[in-house]
N, C-alpha and C positions, 0 to 999 in steps of 0.2 A: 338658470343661466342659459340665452342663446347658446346655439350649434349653430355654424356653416358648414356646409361642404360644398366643395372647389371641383369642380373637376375640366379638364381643357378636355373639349372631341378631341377621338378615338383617330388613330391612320386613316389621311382622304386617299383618295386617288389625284392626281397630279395635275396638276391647272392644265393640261396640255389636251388632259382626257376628260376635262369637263369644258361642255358647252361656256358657264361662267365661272366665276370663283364662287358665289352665292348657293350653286347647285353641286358641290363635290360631295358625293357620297363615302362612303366608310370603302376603302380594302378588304377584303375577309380579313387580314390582321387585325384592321381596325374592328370589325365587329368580333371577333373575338376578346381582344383587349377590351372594348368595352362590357364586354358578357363576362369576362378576370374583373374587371373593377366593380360591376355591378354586385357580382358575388362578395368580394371583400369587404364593399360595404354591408350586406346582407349578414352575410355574416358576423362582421362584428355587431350586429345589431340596431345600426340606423336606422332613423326614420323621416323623413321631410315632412313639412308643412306647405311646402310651397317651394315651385321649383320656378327660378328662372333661367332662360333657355333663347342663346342667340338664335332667331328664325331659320340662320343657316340649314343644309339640308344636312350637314355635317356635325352638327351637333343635335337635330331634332333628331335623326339616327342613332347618334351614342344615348341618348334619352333612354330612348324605345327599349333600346337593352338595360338600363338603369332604373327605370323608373316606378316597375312594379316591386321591385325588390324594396325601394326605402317607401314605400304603403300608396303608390300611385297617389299621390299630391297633383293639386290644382298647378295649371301651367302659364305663366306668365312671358309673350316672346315677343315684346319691343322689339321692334326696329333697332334702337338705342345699343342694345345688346352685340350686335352685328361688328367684332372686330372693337368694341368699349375700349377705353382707355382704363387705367388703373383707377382714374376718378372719377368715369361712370358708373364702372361695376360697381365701385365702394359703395356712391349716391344710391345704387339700384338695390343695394342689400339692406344698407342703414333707411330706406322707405321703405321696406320689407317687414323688418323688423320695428318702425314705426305705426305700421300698419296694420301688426298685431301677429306677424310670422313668429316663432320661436326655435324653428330649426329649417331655413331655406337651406336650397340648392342652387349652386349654380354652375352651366352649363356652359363656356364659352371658349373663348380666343387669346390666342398670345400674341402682343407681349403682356396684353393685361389684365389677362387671368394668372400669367406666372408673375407678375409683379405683385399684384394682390395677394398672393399665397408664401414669395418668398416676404412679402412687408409684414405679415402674422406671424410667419416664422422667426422673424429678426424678436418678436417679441417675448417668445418662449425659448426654453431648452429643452432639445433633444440631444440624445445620443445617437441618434440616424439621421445622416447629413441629406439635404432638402438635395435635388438634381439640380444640378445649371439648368437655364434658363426655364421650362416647364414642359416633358415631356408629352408627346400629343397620348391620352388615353388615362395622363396620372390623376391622381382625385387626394384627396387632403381636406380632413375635416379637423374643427377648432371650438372650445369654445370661445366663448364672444363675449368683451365690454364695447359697448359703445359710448365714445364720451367727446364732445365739445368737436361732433359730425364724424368722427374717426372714428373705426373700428381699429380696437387690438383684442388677440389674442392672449389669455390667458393658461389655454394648454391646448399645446397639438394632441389629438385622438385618436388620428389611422392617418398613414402616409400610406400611398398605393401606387407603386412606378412600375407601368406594365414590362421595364427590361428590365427589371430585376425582380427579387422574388421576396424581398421585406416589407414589411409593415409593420408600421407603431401602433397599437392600440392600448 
């Protein structure tokens, strides 16, 4: 059975302190949060096939601290990625997974990385409630049916919200 994991970049630095929005880099919060979520998934024991990754410098940063932990995976960073809609990222995973992926990653942006993750979650139950909208550094892994272009969710695997200190696995 397919794996996803979700996860939104880590705390930027604030449009005001970047030259663009394209080039905000992580916070030290954010790079720690991302080096908390890297671990969480490490530890629970993931693995990726294939990571894909908005070109932002904001999320190729949350990467860097992610990405040898789930077995340094080949990197895929469309343009397309950059800010997705919930019906990009979907298309970007279900050709993923078409493509012969088995447990992508993916690295991106709200609102349509947290719509993506809370539409997986509508499909399962948990007893630990998903965050309003998608906090920046949280990751969420699932497995995965794909069916008639839609992915769902069959069960949540690790929930990881860098303000608070639970996780589902």
């Amino acid at each position: 059975m397919p794996q996803l994991i979700v996860i939104r970049h880590a705390k930027a630095v604030d449009r005001m302190e970047a030259e663009d929005d394209f080039e905000r880099g992580l916070t030290e919060r954010g790079r720690e949060d991302a080096a908390r979520a890297g671990a969480a998934l490490e530890n629970a024991g993931f693995k990726a096939d294939l990571a894909l990754v908005s070109p932002a410098r904001r999320t190729r940063e949350t990467w860097r601290h992610i990405g040898d932990g789930l077995g340094a995976p080949p990197v895929q960073d469309p343009m397309a990625l950059y800010h997705a809609t919930f019906e990009m990222l979907q298309r970007a995973v279900l050709e993923a997974l078409s493509g012969g992926a088995e447990a992508p990653v993916l690295v991106g942006h709200n609102p349509g990385v947290g719509a993506l993750v809370h539409s997986l979650a509508a499909d399962v139950e948990t007893d630990t409630p998903f965050p309003q909208g998608w906090p920046t550094g949280a990751a969420a892994a699932f497995d995965l049916t794909a069916r008639e272009g839609r992915l769902s969710a069959t069960k949540c695997l690790l929930l990881f919200n860098p303000k608070s200190d639970f996780g589902l696995a």
